[in-house]
C-alpha beads as a LAMMPS data file, in Angstrom:
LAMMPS data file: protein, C-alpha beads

354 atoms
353 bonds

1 atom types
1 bond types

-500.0 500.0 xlo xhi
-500.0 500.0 ylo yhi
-500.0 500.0 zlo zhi

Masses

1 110.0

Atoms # bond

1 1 1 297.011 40.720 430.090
2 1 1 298.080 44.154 428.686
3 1 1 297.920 46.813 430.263
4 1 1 296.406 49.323 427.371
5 1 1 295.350 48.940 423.987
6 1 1 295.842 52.153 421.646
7 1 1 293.860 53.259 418.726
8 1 1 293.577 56.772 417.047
9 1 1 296.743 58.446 418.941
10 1 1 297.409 61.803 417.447
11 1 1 300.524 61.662 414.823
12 1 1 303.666 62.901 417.195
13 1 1 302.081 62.186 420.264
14 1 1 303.846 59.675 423.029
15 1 1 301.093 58.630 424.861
16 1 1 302.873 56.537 427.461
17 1 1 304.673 59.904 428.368
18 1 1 301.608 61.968 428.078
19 1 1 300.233 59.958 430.920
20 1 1 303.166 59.913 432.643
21 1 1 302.727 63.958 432.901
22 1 1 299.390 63.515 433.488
23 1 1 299.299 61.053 436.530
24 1 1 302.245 62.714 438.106
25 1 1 299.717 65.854 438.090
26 1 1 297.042 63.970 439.477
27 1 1 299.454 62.827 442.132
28 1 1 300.305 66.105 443.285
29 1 1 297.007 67.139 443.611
30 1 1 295.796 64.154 445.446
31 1 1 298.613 64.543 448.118
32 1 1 297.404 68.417 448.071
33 1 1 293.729 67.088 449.217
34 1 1 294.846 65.153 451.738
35 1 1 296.868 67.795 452.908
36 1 1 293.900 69.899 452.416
37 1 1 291.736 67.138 454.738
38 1 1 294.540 67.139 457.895
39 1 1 294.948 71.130 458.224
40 1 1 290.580 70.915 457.665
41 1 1 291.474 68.750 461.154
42 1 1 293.580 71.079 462.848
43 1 1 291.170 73.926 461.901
44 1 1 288.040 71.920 463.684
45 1 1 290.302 70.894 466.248
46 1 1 291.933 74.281 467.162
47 1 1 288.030 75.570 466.688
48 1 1 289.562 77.748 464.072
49 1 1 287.026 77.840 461.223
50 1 1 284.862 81.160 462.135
51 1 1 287.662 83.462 462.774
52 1 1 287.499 84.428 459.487
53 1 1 283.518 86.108 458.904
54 1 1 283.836 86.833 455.681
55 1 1 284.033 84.773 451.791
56 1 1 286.231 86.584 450.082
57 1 1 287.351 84.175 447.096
58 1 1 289.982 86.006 445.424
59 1 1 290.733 89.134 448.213
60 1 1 291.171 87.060 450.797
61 1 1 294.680 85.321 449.683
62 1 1 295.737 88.325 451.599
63 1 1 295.698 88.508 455.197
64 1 1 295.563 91.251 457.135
65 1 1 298.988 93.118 457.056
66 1 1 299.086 95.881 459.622
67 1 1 297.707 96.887 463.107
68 1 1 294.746 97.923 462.086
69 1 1 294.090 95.310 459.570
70 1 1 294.351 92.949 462.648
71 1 1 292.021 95.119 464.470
72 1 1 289.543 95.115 461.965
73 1 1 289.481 91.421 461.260
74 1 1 289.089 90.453 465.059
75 1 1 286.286 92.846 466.041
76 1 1 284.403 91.496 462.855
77 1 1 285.254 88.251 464.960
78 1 1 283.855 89.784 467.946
79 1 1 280.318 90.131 466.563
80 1 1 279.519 86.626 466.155
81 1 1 278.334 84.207 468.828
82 1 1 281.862 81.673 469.012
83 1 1 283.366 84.915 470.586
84 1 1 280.452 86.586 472.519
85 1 1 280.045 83.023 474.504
86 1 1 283.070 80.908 474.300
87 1 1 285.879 83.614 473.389
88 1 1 285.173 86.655 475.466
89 1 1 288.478 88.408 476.599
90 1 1 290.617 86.688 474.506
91 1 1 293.232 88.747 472.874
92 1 1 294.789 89.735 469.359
93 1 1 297.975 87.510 469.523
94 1 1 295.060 84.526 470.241
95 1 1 292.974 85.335 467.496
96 1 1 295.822 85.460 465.189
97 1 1 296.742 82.068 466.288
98 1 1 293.092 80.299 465.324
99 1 1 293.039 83.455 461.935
100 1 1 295.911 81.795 460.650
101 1 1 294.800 78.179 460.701
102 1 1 291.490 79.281 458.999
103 1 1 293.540 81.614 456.344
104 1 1 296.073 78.484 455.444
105 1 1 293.120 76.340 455.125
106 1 1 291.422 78.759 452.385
107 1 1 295.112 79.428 450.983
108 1 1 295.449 75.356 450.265
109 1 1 291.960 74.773 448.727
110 1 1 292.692 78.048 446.291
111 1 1 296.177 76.645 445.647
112 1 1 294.791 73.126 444.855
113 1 1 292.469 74.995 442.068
114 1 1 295.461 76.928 440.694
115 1 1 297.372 73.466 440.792
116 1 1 294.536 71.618 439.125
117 1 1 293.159 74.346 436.821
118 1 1 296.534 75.211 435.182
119 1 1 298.270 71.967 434.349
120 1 1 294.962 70.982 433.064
121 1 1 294.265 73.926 430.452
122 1 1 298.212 73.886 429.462
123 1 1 297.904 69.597 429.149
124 1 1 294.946 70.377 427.113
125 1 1 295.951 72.743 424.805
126 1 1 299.023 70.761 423.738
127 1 1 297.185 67.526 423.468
128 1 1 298.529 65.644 426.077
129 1 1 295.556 64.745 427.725
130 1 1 292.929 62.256 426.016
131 1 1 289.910 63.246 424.960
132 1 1 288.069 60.735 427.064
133 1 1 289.638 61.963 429.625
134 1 1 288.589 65.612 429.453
135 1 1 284.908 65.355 430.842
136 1 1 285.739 63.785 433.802
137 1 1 288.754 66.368 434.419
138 1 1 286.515 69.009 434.106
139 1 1 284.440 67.705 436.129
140 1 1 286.415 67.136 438.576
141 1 1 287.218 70.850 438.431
142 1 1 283.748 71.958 438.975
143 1 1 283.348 70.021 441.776
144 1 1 286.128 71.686 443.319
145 1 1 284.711 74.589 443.004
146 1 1 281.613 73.610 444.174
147 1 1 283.132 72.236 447.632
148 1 1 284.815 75.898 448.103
149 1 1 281.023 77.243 448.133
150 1 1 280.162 74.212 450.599
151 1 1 282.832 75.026 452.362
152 1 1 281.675 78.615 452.933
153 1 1 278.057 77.700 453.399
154 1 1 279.517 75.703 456.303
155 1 1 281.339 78.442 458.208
156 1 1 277.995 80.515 457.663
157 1 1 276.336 78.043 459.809
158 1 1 278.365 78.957 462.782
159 1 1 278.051 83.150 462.419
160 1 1 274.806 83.742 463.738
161 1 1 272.796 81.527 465.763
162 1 1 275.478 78.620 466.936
163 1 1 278.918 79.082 468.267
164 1 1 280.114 75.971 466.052
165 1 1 279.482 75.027 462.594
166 1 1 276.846 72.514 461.816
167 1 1 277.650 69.088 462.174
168 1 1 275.457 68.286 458.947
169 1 1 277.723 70.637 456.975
170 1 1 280.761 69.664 458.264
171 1 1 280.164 66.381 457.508
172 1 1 278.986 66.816 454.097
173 1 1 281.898 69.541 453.653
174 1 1 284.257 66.205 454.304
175 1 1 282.500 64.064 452.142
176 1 1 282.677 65.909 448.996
177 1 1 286.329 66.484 450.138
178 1 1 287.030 62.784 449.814
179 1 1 284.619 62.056 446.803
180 1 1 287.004 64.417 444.860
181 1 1 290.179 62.214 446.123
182 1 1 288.417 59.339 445.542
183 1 1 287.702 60.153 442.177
184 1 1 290.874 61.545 441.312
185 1 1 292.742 58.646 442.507
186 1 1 290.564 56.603 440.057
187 1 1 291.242 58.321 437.243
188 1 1 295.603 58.013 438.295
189 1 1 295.240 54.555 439.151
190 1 1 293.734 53.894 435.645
191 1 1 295.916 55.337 433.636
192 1 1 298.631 53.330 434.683
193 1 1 301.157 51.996 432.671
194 1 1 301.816 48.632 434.181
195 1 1 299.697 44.961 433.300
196 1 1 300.259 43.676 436.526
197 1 1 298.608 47.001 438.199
198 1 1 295.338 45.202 437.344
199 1 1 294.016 41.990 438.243
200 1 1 291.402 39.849 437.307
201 1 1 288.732 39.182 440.007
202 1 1 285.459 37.196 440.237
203 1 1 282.409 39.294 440.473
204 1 1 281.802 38.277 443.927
205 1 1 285.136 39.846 444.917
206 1 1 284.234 43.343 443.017
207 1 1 281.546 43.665 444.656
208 1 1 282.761 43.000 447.842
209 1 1 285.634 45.362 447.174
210 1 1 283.055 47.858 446.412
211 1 1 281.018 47.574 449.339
212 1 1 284.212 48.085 451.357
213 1 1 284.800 51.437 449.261
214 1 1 281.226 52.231 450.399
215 1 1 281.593 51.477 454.226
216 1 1 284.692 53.654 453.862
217 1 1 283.064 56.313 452.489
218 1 1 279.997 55.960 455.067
219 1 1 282.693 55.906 457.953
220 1 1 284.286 59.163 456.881
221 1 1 280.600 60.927 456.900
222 1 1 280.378 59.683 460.417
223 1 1 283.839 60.852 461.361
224 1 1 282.900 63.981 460.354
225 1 1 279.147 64.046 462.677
226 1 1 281.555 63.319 465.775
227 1 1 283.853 66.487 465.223
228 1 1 281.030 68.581 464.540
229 1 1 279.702 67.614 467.747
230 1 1 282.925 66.898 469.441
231 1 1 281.699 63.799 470.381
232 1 1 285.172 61.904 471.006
233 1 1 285.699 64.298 474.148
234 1 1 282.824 62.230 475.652
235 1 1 282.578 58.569 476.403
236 1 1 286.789 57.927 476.481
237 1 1 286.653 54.366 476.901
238 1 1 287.133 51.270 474.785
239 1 1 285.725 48.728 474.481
240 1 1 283.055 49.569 476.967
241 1 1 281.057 53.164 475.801
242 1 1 278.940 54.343 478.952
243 1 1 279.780 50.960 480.597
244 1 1 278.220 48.553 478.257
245 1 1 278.704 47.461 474.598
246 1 1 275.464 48.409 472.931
247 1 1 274.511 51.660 475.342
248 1 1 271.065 51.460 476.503
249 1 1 270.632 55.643 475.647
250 1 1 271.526 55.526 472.295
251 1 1 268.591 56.484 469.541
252 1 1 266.598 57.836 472.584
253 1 1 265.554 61.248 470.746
254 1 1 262.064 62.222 469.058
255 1 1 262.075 60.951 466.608
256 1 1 264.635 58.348 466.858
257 1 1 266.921 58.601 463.428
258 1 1 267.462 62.490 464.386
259 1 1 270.164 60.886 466.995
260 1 1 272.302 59.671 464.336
261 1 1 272.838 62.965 463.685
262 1 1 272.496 65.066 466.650
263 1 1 273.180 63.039 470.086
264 1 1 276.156 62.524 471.109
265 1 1 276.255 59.184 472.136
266 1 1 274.797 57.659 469.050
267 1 1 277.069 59.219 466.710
268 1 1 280.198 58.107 468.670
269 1 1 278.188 54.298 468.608
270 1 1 277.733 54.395 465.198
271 1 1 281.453 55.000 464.318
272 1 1 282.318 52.474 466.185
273 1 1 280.417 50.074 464.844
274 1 1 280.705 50.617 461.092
275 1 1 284.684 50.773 462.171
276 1 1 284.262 47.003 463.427
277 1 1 282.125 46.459 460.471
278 1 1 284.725 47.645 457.640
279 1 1 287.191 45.853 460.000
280 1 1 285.417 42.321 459.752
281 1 1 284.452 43.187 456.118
282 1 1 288.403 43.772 455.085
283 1 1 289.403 40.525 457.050
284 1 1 286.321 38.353 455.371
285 1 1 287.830 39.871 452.272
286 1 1 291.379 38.976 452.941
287 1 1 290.232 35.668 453.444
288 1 1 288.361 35.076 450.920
289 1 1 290.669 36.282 448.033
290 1 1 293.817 34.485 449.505
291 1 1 293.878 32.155 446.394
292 1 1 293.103 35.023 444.522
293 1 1 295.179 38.158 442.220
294 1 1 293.907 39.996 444.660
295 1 1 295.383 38.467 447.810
296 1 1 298.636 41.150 448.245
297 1 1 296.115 43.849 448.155
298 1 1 293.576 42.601 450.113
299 1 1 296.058 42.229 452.905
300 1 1 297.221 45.991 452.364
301 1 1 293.912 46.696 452.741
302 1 1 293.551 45.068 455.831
303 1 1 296.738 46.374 457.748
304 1 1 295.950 50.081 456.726
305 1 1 292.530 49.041 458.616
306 1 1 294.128 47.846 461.419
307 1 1 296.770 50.864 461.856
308 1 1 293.397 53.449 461.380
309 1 1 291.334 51.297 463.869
310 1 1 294.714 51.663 466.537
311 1 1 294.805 55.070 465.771
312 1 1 291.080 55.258 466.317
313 1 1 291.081 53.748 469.751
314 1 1 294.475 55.454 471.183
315 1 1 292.867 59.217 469.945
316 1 1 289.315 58.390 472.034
317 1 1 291.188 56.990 475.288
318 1 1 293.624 59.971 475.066
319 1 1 291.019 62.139 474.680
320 1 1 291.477 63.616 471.313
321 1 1 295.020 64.535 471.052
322 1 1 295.202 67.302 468.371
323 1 1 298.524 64.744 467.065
324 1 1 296.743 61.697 467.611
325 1 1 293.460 62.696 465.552
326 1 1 295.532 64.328 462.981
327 1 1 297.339 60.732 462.214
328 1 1 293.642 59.353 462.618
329 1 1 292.408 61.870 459.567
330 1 1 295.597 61.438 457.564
331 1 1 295.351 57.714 457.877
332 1 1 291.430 57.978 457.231
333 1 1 292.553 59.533 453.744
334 1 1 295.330 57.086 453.250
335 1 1 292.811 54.239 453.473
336 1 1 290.425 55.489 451.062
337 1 1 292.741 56.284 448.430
338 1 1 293.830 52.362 449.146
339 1 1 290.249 51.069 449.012
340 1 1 289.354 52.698 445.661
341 1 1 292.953 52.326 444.130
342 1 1 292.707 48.399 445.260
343 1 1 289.095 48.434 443.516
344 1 1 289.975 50.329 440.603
345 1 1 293.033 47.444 439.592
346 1 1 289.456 45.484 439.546
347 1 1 288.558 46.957 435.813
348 1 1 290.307 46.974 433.115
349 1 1 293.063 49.531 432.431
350 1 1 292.046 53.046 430.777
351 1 1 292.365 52.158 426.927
352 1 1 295.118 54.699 425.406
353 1 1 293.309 56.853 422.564
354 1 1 293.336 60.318 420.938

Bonds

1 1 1 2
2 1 2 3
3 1 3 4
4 1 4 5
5 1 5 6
6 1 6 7
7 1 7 8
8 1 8 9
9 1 9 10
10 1 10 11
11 1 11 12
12 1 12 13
13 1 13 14
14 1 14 15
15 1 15 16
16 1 16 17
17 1 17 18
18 1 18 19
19 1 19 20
20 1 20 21
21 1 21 22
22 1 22 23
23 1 23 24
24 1 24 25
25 1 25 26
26 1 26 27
27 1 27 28
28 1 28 29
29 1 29 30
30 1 30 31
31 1 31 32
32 1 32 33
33 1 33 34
34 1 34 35
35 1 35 36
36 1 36 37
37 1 37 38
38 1 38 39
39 1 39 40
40 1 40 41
41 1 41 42
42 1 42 43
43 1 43 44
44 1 44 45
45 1 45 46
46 1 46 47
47 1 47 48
48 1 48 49
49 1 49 50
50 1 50 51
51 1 51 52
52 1 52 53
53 1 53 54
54 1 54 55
55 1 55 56
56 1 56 57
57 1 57 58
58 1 58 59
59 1 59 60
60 1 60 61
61 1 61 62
62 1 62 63
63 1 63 64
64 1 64 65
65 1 65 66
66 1 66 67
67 1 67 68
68 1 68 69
69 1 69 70
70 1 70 71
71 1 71 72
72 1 72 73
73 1 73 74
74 1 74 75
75 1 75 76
76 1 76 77
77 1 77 78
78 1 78 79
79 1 79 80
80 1 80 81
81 1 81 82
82 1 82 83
83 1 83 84
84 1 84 85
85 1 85 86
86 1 86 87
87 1 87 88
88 1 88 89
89 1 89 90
90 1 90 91
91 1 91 92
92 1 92 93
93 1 93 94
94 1 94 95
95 1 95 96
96 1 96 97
97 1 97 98
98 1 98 99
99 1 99 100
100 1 100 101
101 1 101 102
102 1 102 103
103 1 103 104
104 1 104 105
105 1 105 106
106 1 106 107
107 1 107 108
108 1 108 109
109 1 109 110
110 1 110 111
111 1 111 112
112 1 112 113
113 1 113 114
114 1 114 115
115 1 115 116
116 1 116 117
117 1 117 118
118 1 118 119
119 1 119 120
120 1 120 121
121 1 121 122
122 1 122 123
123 1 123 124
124 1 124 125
125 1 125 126
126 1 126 127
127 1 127 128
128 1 128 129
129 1 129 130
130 1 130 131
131 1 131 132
132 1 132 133
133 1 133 134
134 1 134 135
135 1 135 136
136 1 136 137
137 1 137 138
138 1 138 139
139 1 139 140
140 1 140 141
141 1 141 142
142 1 142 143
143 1 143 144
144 1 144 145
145 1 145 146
146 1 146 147
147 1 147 148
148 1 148 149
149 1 149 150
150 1 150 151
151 1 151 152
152 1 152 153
153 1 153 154
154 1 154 155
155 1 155 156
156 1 156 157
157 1 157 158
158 1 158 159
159 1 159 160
160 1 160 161
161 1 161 162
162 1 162 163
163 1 163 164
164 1 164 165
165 1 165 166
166 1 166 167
167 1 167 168
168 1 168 169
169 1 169 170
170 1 170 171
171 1 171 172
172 1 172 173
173 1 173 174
174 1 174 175
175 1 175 176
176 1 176 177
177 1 177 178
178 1 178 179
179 1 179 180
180 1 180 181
181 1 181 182
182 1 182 183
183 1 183 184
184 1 184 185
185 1 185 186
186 1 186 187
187 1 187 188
188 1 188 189
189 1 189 190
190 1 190 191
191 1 191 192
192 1 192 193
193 1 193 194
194 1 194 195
195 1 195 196
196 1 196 197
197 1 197 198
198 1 198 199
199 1 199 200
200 1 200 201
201 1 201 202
202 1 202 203
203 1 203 204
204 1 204 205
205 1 205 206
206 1 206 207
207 1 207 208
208 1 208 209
209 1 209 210
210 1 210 211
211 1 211 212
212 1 212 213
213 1 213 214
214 1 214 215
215 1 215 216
216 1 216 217
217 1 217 218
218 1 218 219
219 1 219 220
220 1 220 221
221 1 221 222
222 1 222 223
223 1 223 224
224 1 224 225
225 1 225 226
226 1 226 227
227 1 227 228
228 1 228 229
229 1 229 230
230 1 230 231
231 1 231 232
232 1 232 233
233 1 233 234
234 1 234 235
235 1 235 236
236 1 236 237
237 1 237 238
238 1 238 239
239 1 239 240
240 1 240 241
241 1 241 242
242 1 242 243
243 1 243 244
244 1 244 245
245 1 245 246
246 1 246 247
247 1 247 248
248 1 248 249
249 1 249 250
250 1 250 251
251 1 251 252
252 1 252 253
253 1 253 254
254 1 254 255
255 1 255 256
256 1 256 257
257 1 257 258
258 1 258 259
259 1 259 260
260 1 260 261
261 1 261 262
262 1 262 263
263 1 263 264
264 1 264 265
265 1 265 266
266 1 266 267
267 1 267 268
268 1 268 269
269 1 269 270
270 1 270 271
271 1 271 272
272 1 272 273
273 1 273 274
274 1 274 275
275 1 275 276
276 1 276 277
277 1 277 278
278 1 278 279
279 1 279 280
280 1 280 281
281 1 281 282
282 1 282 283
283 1 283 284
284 1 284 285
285 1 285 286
286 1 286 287
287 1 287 288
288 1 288 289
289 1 289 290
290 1 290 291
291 1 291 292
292 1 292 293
293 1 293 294
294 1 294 295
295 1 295 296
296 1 296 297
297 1 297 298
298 1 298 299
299 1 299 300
300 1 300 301
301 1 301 302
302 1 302 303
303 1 303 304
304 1 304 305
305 1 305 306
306 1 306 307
307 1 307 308
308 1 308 309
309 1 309 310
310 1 310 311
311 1 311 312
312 1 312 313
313 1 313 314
314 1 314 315
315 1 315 316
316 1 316 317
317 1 317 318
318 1 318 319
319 1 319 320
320 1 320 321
321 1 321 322
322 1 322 323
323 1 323 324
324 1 324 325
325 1 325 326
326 1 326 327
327 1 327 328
328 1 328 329
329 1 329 330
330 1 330 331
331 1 331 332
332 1 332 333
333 1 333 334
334 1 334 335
335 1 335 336
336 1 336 337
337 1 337 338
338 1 338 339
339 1 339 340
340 1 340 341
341 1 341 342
342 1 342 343
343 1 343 344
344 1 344 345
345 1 345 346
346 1 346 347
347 1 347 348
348 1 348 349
349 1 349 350
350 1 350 351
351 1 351 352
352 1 352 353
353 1 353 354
């Protein structure tokens, strides 16, 4: 098969080096967003993400320069409950330690706007980019900028009745984090240039391969419930969780789906199971497309699984090593970006037009 068909491309226009531009754009900003996801790790790991109390969109690129900037900025710290019951006594050169993870994390997401918002007005305006292609751009864009106000409305969670952020908002704070990767690495992985990118697939196996995008996506959620409750600090052993396989405690709350959210048990449970579930799902897969286009991808697939599901187990038994469930986040990314990339050689290649 081919890999594009073209039909009204603008006189002078190279379309196969338009795209070129544009999905080496897209690339750098993907790799930006997962960056953006692992120092989002060290910030909830380091419990970084309240030292700074304040939204300050365009101001705050700057960080404090002087003495008494410092000052400033850590007895605004000093107000909020994190410090009053967890941080007491601890000094400046410690608060500019957990100020600066929080400040690079802001820095990346505003640079990853500027990276995005640029390229895409100056792609525009030359006609490089096509127009069916615009919408979901600017979409894309948007939704960027709607995750920086998500983002906020998460730290606000933590500033005056908890000494954490909430685990609802942290969670959803990730999610929208990797819908935007997902869907950029969509768009890139249609646009390019190569037939034998794409495969053809029975249905059966598209859907399959997008219910494994799904459990992905569900699995990432849950990751992000057990930070926000810290709940791989409890329970550090594998197979066995409390001593049995299927803990007797779990979904004990009133009512009982509020502990899929809030107790710390069942959130660990649950991420282990849908991690055994997308682990059986990828190996049924493998399986089942082995006489199939798909059958080098498929087994892709299913070793990134297995390295994330190592990863998994060595950062719980180690007791969340800030290294360990750094690789476990990066890896996390690294698999969804695999997972919809794999899917998206499923459908046919983004036509080339005007």
């Amino acid at each position: 098969m081919t890999a594009t068909f073209v039909s009204e491309v603008p006189a002078g226009r190279d379309r196969l080096r338009d795209r070129r531009l544009v999905r080496a754009w897209l690339a750098t900003v993907m790799l930006m967003i997962v960056a953006m996801i692992v120092v989002g790790g060290a910030t909830r790991l380091t419990e970084s993400g309240l030292s700074i109390t304040e939204w300050k969109p365009i101001h705050g690129v700057i960080p404090p320069l002087s003495e008494a900037e410092w000052q400033e900025e850590f007895a605004k710290y000093q107000q909020i409950p994190q410090y009053q019951q967890l941080n007491r006594g601890m000094s400046l050169d410690g608060f500019k330690t957990i100020f600066w993870w929080e400040w690079a994390h802001r820095l990346l997401g505003r640079l990853i706007g500027l990276v995005f918002f640029v390229p895409l007005v100056g792609l525009w305006l030359i006609g490089a980019i096509e127009r069916r292609l615009i919408l979901p751009l600017v979409g894309l864009f948007l939704l960027g900028g709607l995750q920086g106000a998500i983002g906020w409305w998460m730290v606000a969670s933590g500033l005056v009745d908890r000494v954490d952020v909430s685990q609802y908002r942290l969670a959803t704070h990730l999610t929208v984090a990797c819908i935007i990767l997902a869907a950029t690495a969509w768009i890139w992985r249609g646009l390019s240039p190569r037939a034998a990118t794409f495969i053809t697939v029975s249905p059966g196996l598209r859907r399959a391969a997008t219910a494994i995008v799904g459990l992905v996506f569900l699995q990432i959620f849950l990751g992000g419930l057990v930070a926000g409750l810290d709940a791989g600090h409890a329970w550090n052993t594998w197979p066995l969780l409390d001593g049995s396989l299927v803990p007797s405690r779990i979904y004990d709350g009133d009512p009982w789906w509020r502990s899929a959210f809030e107790d710390v048990m069942t959130v660990q449970f649950n991420h282990r199971m849908v991690a055994y579930l997308i682990l059986v799902a990828t190996a049924l897969f493998a399986f089942a497309a082995w006489r199939s286009p798909a059958r080098r991808g498929a087994l892709h697939l299913l070793g990134v699984v297995l390295i994330q599901a190592v990863l998994g187990i060595l950062t719980l038994v180690h007791v969340v090593p800030i290294g360990l469930a750094l690789a476990h986040q990066f890896v996390a990314a690294g698999l969804l970006v695999t997972a919809v990339g794999f899917r998206r050689r499923m459908a046919p290649p983004t036509p080339i037009t005007g």
